[in-house]
Steps between C-alpha positions, in 0.01 A plus 500: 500500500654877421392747661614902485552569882805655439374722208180606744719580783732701341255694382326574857892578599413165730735255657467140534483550871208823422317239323498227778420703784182608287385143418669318818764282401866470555724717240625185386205332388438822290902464334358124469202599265685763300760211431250253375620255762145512728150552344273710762154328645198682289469702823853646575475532053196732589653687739764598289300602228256700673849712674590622088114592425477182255371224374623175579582436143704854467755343757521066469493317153533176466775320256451177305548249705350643790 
């Protein structure tokens, strides 16, 4: 699954540790994500979605194979 985390974030001027305070998780579990190397539950997905004002779509896409 991609996802544009890091794209979103740099636009809000946000860290990773900005973004997990704001949907409660550990920084590292939001470096995880943006690597590719965890996929979030639908909730924690939401949560980040709804922090950069968008759709659910606008931020995770899956790949082939997914």
């Amino acid at each position: 699954m991609k996802n544009s985390i890091k794209v979103e974030r740099a636009k809000k001027d946000m860290t990773q540790q900005d973004l997990a305070e704001k949907v409660q998780v550990s920084r590292q579990t939001i470096n995880s994500i943006e690597a590719g190397k965890y996929v979030p539950s639908t909730v924690l997905a939401l949560k980040i979605a709804r922090e950069f004002g968008a759709r659910l779509e606008d931020i995770f896409e899956l790949e082939e194979g997914d």
